[in-house]
C-alpha positions as CSV (number, residue, x, y, z in Angstrom):
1,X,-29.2,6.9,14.8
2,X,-25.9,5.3,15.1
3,X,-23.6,8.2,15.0
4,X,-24.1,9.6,18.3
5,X,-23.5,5.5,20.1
6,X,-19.8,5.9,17.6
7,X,-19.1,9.2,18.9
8,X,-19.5,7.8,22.7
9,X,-17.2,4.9,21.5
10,X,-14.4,7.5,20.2
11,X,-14.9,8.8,23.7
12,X,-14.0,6.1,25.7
13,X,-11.3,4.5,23.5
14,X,-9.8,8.1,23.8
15,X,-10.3,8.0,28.0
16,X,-9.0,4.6,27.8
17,X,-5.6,5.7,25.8
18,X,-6.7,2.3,23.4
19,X,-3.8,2.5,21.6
20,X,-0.9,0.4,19.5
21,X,1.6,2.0,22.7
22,X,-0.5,0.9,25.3
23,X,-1.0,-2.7,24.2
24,X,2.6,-3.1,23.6
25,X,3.0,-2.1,26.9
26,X,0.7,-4.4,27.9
27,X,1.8,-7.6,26.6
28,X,5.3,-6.5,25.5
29,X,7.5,-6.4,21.7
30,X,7.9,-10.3,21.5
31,X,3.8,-11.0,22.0
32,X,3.5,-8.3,19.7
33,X,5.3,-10.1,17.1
34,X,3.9,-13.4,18.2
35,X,0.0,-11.8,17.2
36,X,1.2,-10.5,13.5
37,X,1.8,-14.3,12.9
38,X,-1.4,-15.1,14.0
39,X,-0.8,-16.3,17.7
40,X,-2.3,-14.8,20.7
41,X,-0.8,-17.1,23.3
42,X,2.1,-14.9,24.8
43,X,-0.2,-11.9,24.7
44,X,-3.0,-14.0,26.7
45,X,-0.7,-15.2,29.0
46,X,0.5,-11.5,29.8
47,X,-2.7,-10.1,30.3
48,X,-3.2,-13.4,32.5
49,X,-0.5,-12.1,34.7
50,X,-1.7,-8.5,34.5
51,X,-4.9,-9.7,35.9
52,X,-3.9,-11.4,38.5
53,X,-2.2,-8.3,40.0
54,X,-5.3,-5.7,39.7
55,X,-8.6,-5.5,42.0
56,X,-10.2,-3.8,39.1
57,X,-9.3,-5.1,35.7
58,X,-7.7,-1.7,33.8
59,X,-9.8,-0.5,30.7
60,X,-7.1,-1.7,27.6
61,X,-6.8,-5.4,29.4
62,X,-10.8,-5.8,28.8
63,X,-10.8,-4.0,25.5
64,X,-7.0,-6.0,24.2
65,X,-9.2,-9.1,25.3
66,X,-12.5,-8.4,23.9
67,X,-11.6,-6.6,20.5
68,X,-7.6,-7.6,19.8
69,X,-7.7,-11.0,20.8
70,X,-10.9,-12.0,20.2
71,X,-12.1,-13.4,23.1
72,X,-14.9,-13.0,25.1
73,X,-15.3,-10.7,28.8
74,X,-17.6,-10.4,31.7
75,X,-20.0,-7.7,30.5
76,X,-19.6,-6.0,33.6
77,X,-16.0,-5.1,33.0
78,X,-17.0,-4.2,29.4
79,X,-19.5,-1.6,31.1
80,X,-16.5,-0.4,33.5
81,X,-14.1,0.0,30.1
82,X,-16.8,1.9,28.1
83,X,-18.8,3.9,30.3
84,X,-20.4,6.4,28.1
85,X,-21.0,3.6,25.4
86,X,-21.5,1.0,27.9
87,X,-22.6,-3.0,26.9
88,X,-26.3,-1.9,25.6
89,X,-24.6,0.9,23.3
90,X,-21.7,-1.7,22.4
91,X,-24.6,-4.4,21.0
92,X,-26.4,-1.7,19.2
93,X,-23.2,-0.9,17.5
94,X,-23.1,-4.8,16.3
95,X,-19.5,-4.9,18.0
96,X,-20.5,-7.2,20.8
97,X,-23.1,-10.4,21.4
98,X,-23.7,-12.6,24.3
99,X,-20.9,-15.3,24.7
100,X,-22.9,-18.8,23.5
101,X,-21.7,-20.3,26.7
102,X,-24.5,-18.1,28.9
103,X,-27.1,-20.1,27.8
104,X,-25.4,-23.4,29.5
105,X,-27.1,-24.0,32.9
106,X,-23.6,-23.8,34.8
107,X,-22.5,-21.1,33.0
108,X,-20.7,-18.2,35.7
109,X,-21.0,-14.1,35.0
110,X,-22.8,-13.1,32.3
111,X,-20.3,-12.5,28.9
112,X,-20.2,-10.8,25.9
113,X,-18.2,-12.2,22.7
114,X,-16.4,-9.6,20.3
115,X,-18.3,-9.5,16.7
116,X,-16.0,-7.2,15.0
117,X,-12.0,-6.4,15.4
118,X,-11.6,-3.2,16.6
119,X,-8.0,-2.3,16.8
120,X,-5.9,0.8,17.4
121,X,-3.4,1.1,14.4
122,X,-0.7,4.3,14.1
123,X,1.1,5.6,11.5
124,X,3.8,8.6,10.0
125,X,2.9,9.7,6.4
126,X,4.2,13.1,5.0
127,X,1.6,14.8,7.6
128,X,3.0,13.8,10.4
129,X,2.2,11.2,12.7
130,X,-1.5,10.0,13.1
131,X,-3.6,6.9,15.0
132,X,-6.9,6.2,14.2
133,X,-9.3,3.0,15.2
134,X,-10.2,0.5,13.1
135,X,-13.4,-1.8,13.3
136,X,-12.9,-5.2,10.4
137,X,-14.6,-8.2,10.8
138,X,-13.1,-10.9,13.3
139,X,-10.5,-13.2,11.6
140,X,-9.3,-16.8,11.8
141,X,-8.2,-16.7,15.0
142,X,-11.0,-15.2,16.5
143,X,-13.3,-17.3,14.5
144,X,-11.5,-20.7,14.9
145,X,-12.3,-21.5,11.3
146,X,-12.0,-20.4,7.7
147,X,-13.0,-16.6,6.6
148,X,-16.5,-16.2,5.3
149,X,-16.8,-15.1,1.9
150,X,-17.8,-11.6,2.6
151,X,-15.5,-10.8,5.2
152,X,-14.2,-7.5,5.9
153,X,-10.4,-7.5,5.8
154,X,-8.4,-5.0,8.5
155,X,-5.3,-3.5,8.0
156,X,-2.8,-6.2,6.7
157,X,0.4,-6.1,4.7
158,X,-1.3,-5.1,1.5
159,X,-2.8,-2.4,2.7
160,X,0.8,-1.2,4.8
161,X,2.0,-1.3,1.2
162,X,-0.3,1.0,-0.7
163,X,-0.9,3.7,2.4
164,X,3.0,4.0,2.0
165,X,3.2,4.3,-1.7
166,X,0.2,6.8,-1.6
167,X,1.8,10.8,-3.3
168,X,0.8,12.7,-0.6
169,X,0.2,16.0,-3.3
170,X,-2.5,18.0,-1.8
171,X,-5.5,17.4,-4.4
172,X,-9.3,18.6,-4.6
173,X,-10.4,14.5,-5.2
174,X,-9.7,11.1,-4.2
175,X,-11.4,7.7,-5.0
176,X,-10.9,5.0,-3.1
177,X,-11.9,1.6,-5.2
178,X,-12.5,-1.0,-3.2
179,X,-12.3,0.4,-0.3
180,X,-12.9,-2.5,2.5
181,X,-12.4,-1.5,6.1
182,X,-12.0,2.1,4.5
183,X,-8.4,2.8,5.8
184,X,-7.3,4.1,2.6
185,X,-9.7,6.5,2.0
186,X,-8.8,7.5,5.8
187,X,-5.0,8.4,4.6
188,X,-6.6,9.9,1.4
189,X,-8.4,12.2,3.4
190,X,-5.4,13.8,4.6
191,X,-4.3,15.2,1.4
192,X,-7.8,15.6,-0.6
193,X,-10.8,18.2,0.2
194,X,-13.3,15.0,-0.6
195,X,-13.0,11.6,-1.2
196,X,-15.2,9.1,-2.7
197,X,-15.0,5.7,-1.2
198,X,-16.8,2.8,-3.2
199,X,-17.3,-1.3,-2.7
200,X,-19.2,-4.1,-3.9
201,X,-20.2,-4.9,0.0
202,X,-22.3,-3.6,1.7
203,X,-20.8,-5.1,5.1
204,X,-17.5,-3.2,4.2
205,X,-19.2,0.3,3.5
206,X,-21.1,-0.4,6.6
207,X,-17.6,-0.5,8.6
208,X,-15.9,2.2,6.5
209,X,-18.3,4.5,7.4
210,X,-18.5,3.4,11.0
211,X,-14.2,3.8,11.2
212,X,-14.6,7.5,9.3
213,X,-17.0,8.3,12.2
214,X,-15.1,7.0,14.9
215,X,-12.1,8.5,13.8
216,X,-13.5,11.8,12.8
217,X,-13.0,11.9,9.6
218,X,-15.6,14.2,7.6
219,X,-15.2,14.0,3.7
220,X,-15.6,10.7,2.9
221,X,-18.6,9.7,0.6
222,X,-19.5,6.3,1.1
223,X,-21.1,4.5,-2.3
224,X,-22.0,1.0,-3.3
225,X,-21.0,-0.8,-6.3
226,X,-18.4,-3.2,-8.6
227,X,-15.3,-1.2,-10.1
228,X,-16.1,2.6,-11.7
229,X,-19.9,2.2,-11.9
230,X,-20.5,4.3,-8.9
231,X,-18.4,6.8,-10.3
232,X,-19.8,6.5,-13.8
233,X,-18.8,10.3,-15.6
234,X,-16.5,11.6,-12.5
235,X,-12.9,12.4,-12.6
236,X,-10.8,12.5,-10.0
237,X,-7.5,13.9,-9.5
238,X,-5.7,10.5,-7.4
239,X,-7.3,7.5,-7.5
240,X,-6.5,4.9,-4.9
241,X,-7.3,0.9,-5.0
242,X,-6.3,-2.4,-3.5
243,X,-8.8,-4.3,-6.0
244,X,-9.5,-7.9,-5.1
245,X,-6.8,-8.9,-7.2
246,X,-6.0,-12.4,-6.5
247,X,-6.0,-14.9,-9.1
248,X,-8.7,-17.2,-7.7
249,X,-9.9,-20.5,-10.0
250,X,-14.0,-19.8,-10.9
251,X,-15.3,-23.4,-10.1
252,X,-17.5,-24.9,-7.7
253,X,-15.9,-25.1,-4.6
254,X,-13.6,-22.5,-4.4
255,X,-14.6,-19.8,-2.1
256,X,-14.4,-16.4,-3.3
257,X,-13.9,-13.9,-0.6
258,X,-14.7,-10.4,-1.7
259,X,-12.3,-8.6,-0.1
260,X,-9.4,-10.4,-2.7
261,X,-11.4,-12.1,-5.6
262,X,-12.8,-10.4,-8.1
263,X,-14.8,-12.7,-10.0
264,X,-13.1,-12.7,-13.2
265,X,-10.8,-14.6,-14.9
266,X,-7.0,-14.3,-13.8
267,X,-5.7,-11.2,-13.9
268,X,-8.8,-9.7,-15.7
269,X,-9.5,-7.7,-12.6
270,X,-6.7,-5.4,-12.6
271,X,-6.3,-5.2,-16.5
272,X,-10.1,-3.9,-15.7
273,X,-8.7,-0.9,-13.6
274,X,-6.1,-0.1,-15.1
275,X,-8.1,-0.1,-18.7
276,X,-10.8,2.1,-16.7
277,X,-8.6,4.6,-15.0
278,X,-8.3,6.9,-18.1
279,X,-11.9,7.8,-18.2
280,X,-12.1,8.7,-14.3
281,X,-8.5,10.8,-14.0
282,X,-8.8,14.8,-14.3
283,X,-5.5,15.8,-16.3
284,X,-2.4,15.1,-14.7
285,X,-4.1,13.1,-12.2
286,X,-2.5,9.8,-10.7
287,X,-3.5,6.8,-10.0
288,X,-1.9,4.2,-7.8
289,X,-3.3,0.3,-7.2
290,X,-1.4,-3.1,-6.3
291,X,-1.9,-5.6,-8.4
292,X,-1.3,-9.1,-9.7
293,X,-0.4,-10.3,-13.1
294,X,-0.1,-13.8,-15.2
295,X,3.3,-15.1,-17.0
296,X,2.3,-17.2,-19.9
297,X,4.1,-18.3,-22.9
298,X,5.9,-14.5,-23.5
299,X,6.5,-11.7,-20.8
300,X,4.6,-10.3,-18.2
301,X,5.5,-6.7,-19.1
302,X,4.3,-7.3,-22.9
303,X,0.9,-8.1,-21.0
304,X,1.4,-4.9,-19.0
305,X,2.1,-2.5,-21.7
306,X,-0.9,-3.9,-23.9
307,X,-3.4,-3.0,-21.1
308,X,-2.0,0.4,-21.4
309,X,-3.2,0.9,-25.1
310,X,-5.8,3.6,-25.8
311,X,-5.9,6.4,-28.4
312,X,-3.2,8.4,-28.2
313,X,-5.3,11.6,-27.2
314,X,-5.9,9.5,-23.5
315,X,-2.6,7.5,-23.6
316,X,-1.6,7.1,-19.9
317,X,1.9,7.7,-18.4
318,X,2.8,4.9,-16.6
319,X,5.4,3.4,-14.1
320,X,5.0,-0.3,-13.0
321,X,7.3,-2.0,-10.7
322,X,7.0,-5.7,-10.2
323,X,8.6,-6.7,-6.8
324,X,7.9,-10.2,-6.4
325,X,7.2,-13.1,-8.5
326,X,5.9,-16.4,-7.7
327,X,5.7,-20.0,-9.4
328,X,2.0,-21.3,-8.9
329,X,2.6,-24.0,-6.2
330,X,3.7,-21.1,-4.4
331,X,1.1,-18.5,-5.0
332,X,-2.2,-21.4,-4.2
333,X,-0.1,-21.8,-0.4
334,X,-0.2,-18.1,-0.3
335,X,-4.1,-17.6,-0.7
336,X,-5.5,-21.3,0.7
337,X,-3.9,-20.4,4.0
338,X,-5.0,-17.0,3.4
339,X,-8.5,-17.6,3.7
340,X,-7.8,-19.8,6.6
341,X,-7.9,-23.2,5.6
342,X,-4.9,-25.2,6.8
343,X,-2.1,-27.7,5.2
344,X,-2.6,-31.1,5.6
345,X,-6.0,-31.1,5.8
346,X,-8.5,-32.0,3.2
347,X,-9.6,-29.3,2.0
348,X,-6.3,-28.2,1.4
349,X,-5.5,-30.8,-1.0
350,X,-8.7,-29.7,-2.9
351,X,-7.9,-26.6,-3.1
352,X,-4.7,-26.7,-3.8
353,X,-5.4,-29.2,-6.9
354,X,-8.2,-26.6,-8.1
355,X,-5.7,-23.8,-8.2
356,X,-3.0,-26.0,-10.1
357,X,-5.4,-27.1,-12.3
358,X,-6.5,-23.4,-13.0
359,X,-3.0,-22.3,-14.2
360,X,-1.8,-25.2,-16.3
361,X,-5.6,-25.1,-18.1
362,X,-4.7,-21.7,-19.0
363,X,-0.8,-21.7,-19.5
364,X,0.2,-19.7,-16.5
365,X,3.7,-20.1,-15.4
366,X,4.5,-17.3,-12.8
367,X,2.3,-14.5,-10.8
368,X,3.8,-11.2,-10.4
369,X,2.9,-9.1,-7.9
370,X,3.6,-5.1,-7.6
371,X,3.1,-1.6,-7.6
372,X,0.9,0.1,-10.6
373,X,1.2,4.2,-10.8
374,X,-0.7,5.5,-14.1
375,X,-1.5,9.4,-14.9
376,X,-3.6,11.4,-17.4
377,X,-1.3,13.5,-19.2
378,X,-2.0,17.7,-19.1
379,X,-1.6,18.1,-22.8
380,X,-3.6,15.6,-24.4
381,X,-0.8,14.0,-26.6
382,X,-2.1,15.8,-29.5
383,X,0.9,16.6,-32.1
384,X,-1.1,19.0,-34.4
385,X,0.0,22.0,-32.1
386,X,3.5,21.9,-29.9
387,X,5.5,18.9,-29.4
388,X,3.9,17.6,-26.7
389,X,6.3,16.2,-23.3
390,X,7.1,12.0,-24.2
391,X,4.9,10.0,-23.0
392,X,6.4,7.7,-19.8
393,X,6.3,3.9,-19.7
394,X,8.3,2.7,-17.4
395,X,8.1,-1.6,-16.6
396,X,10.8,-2.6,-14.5
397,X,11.9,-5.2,-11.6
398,X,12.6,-4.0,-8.2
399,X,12.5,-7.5,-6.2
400,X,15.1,-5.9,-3.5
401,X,14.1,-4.1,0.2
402,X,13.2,-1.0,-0.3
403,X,15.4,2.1,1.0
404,X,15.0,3.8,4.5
405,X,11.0,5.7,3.8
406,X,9.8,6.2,7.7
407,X,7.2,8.2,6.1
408,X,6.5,6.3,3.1
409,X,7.7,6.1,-0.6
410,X,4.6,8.4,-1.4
411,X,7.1,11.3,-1.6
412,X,10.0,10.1,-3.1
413,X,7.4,8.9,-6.1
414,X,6.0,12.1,-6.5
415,X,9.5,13.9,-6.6
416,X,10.7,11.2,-9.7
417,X,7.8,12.2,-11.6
418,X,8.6,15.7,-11.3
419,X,12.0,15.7,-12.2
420,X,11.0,13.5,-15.0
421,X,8.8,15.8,-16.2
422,X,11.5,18.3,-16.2
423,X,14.4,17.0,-18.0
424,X,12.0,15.4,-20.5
425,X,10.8,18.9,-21.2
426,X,14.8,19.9,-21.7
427,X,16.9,19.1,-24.7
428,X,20.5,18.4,-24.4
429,X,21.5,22.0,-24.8
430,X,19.1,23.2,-21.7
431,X,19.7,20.3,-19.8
432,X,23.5,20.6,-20.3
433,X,22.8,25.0,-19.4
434,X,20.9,23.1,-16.2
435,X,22.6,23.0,-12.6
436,X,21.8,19.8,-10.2
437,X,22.1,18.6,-6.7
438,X,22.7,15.6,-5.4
439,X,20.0,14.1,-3.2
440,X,20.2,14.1,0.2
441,X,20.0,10.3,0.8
442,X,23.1,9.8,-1.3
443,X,26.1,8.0,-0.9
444,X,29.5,7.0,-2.8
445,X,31.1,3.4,-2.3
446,X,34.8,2.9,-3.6
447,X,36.5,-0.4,-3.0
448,X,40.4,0.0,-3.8
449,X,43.3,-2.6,-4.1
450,X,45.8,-2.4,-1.7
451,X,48.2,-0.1,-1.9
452,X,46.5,1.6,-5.5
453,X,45.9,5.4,-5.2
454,X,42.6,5.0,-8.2
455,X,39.2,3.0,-7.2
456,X,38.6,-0.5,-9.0
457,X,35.2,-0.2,-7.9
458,X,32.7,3.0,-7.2
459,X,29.1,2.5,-6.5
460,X,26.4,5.1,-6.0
461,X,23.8,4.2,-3.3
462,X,20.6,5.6,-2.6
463,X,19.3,5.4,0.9
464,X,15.7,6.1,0.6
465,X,12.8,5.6,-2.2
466,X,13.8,2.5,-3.8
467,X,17.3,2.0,-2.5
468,X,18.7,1.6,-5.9
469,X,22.7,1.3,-6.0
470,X,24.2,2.5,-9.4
471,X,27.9,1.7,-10.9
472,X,30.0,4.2,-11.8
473,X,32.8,5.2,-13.9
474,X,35.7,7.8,-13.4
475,X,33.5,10.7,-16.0
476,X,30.0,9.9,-14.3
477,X,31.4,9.9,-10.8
478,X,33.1,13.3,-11.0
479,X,30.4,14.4,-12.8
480,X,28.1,13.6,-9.8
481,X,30.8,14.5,-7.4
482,X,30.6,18.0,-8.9
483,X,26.8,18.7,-9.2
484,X,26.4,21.2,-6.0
485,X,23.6,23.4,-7.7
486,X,26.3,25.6,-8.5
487,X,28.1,24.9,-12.1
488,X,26.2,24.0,-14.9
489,X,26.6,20.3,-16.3
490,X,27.5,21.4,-19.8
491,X,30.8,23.3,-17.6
492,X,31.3,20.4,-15.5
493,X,31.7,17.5,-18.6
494,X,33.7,19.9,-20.5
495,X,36.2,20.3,-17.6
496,X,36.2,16.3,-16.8
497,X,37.1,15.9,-20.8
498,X,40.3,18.0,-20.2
499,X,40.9,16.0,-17.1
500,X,41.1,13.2,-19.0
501,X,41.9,14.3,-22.4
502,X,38.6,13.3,-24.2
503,X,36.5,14.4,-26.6
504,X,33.9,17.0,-24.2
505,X,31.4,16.4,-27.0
506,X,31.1,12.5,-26.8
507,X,31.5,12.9,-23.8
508,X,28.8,14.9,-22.9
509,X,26.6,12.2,-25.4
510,X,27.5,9.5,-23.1
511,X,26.9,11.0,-19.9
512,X,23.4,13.0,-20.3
513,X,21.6,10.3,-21.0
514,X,22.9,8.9,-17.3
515,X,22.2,12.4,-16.1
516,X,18.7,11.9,-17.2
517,X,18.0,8.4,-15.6
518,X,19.7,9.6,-11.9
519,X,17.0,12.4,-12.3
520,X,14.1,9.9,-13.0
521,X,15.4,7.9,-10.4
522,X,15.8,10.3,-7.5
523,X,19.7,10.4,-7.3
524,X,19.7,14.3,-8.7
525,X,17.7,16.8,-8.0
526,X,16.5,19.6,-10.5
527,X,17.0,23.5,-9.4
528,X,14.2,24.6,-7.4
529,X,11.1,26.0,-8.7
C-alpha cells in the first residue's frame, strides 16, 4: 500500500536535487560542520537569509528545514516541495504530523512537524560513487530531549566506519545483523545478488525497508529477530554487523536503547557474534563487525582469542585490530551524552555513578574498541589428508589515523588476506623462486647526517590501508628496493649477501620472514594470478 506513496517520494527528492551538494550549498562548509556537532544555528540562520531573498521558498530550503533540521514548515510549501507526494501522501508515510502549535487559538498557517530524519547521504566505495536517502528517527536535537529507547539510529560515525571496512568481493550472500536504518545492507547490496537484513525492532525494519524502497534497492530481505535466530541453518558468504555493542550497566534506571545495547552483560554481546559466526559462514566466507571489549585483571586480546575457540574442524581465521582504548570515566561520558542526556545535570550524575559502579563490580579497567574480520576456512582444518594452509590469528593495536582510503579500506583488506593466503601456502624455497612488487602506495624515508654518503635512518611508509610505516635495514631495504616483479627474491638476497659479504643463507633466514609480514601487510604485492 505504501510502496507506490515511497516511489512518489523518490520522485520528488530526485526533482528537488535533495542532496548532500545542494545543502552545502545551501547553508555553506562551516554550518555543515557546525550540524555534525549537533548545532543547527548557522545552518538556520542561512536558510533565514535565503528566505528572505525568494517569492517562493525553493524545494531543498523546505525539505533542509523540515527533514535535516528538524523543524517544522507551512504545509503549503511542503505541498509545493513534494508535489507528486504532496502533505496527505507525506502523513501517510508517518514522515510528517501537524505542528502541536495549530491547535493554539492564535496560531498563523497551518504546519506540519518532521517525524522522521530524512537526509541525503553520498558516498565512493570500490563501485564508484553512489547517494541514496536515508529516513532514521529524529534525534536529540530535533527532539529537544533524550533518545527513546527504541530509536532508530541514522548514519553516524560507526556506521562511516564499517561501510568503509566492508570487502567489496562480489558474493552470492550477505547478512546484515542488526541492521537499523538499513544502510549497511544498502552498501551490501552492491556487491551481493541477495542480502538478508535482520533486527530485533520492528520500527528499524520498518525504516530499512522504507530506505531500500526509496532508494531502489531490490534484494534486500527484511526479517525480524535477536542475533542469528532469523537465520537459524543459513550460511552466508559476508556477514556484516554493527551489533549494539555498548557496554551498558543492566539495572533499573539505565535506559537501554536498542540501536547500541544489547541486553547482556558487558561485552557478552559481541563474544555472542563472534562465537555464532562459524555456524552461519559458507567456506571461505568473511565476516566483518565493530565491536567493544572489557580489560580486566589480564589482556584484552587473551579474551579475544578465547572467543575464537571451536573445534578445530570450524576454527575461524581471524584478524582483530583494536584502535582505540578507553578508561571507564571516559567510556560512561561517551554513551550518557550519547543518548542525549547532558553533563551537569542530574541525571547525569546518576548515570554516570551507575556506569562506574558497573565496571569496578566486575573488575573492568579499560574498553577497547575496533574492528573484528573472521572467515570460515575452505579446507576444513582437517590434518588426516594434506597439510592444510595455517590457520590466521592476527590481534594487534593500530590506535594511529588510518592511511589515505577515499574508497574505503574494504579493498586494501581483502588484498592482505589474499596475499596471506599465498605466501602461507609457499615454503621458503617457492617463496624465495617467487617474484614481488612493491605496492603502489609505497614510499622510502631516509634521514642522513650531514655531510655522510650512508642513511642513519630508512623508513618504509605506506600511504593507504592502514598507513603503517616500517624500519628498515641496509639488506631489507635493497631487498625491497629490488622487488620490480622481475628477479626472483631467492636472486635478489643472494646478490645483497655479496654486496655485503654475508652469509646468502642466513641471510635469506632473516629476511623472508620480513618478506612474509610486508606481504600480510600490503607493502608487497604477490605476481598476478
Amino acid at each position: 500500500m505504501t510502496a507506490p506513496l515511497i516511489d512518489l517520494l523518490r520522485a520528488d527528492l530526485a526533482a528537488a536535487n535533495f542532496s548532500v551538494t545542494a545543502l552545502t550549498g545551501l547553508w555553506g562548509i562551516e554550518a555543515d560542520a557546525a550540524l555534525r556537532r549537533n548545532q543547527r544555528v548557522p545552518a538556520l540562520r542561512a536558510l533565514g537569509t535565503l528566505r528572505a531573498t525568494l517569492t517562493v521558498p525553493e524545494p531543498n530550503v523546505v525539505l533542509a528545514q523540515l527533514f535535516v533540521l528538524g523543524l517544522p514548515v507551512e504545509r503549503t510549501e511542503l505541498d509545493t516541495a513534494l508535489p507528486s507526494l504532496g502533505v496527505h501522501g507525506a502523513e501517510q508515510l508517518g514522515l510528517v504530523g501537524a505542528h502541536p502549535q495549530d491547535s493554539t487559538p492564535d496560531a498563523g498557517p497551518a504546519q506540519v512537524a518532521p517525524l522522521v530524519e530524512l537526509r541525503p547521504y553520498s558516498f565512493v566505495d570500490a563501485h564508484g560513487a553512489g547517494s541514496w536517502w536515508i529516513t532514521s528517527d529524529l534525534g536529540e536535537l530535533a527532539l529537544g530531549h533524550p533518545l527513546g529507547e527504541n530509536h532508530v539510529l541514522g548514519v553516524g560515525g560507526a556506521s562511516l566506519t564499517l561501510s568503509a571496512l566492508m570487502i567489496p568481493t562480489a558474493v552470492d550472500s550477505a547478512l546484515d545483523l542488526g541492521t537499523g536504518c538499513g544502510i549497511q545492507a544498502l552498501h551490501a547490496s552492491r556487491h551481493a545478488t541477495r542480502v538478508v537484513a535482520t533486527d530485533i525492532s520492528e520500527r528499524a525494519l520498518e525504516l530499512a525497508a522504507l530506505n531500500a524502497r526509496l532508494n531502489g534497492v531490490e534484494n534486500i530481505e527484511f526479517r525480524l529477530g535477536s542475533l542469528f535466530d532469523p537465520v537459524a541453518g543459513e550460511r552466508f558468504d559476508h556477514i556484516i554487523s554493527n551489533p549494539p555493542f555498548v557496554i551498558t550497566p543492566r539495572v533499573e534506571g539505565v535506559p537501554s536503547y536498542e540501536y547500541r545495547d544489547g541486553g547482556l552483560v558487558g561485552d557478552a554481546l559481541v563474544e555472542a557474534v563472534v562465537r555464532g559466526a562459524a555456524d552461519h559462514l559458507t567456506p571461505g566466507g568473511v565476516a566483518q563487525l565493530l565491536g567493544n571489549w572489557e580489560y580486566h585483571a589480564d589482556d584484552a586480546f587473551d579474551r579475544l582469542t578465547g572467543w575464537l575457540e571451536s573445534p578445530e574442524e570450524a576454527a575461524l581465521d581471524a584478524w582483530i585490530i583494536e584502535r582505540e582504548v578507553q578508561p571507564p570515566t571516559g567510556y560512561a561520558e561517551t554513551w550518557i551524552r550519547d543518548g542525549g542526556t547532558r553533563p551537569d545535570t542530574p541525571d547525569f550524575d546518576r548515570l554516570y555513578g551507575a556506569w562506574l559502579d558497573d565496571f569496578e563490580a566486575r573488575g573492568v579497567r579499560q574498553v577497547g574498541f575496533g574492528y573484528m574480520l573472521l572467515r570460515r576456512p575452505t579446507d576444513g582444518r582437517r590434518r588426516s589428508a594434506a597439510p592444510a594452509r595455517p590457520r590466521l590469528v592476527r590481534l594487534e593495536r593500530l590506535p594511529e589515523a588510518l592511511g589515505h582510503n577515499p574508497a574505503g579500506i574494504g579493498h586494501h583488506l581483502a588484498e592482505c588476506l589474499a596475499a596471506h593466503d599465498w605466501q602461507a601456502g609457499l615454503d621458503d624455497d617457492a617463496l624465495s623462486r617467487s617474484t614481488l612488487t612493491v605496492a603502489s602506495d609505497v614510499t622510502e624515508e631516509r634521514h642522513f647526517w650531514p655531510g655522510q654518503e650512508d642513511p642513519t635512518l630508512m623508513t618504509l611508509h605506506q600511504g593507504g590501508g592502514f598507513g603503517r610505516s616500517v624500519p628498515l635495514d641496509t639488506a631489507q631495504a635493497a631487498l625491497i628496493g629490488a622487488c620490480d616483479g622481475e628477479l626472483p627474491v631467492g636472486a635478489i638476497i643472494d646478490a645483497i649477501a655479496q654486496l655485503l659479504d654475508a652469509d646468502a643463507a642466513a641471510l635469506r633466514a632473516e629476511l623472508l620472514p620480513r618478506v612474509r609480514g610486508l606481504l600480510d601487510d600490503g607493502f608487497l604485492e604477490p605476481p598476478a594470478a
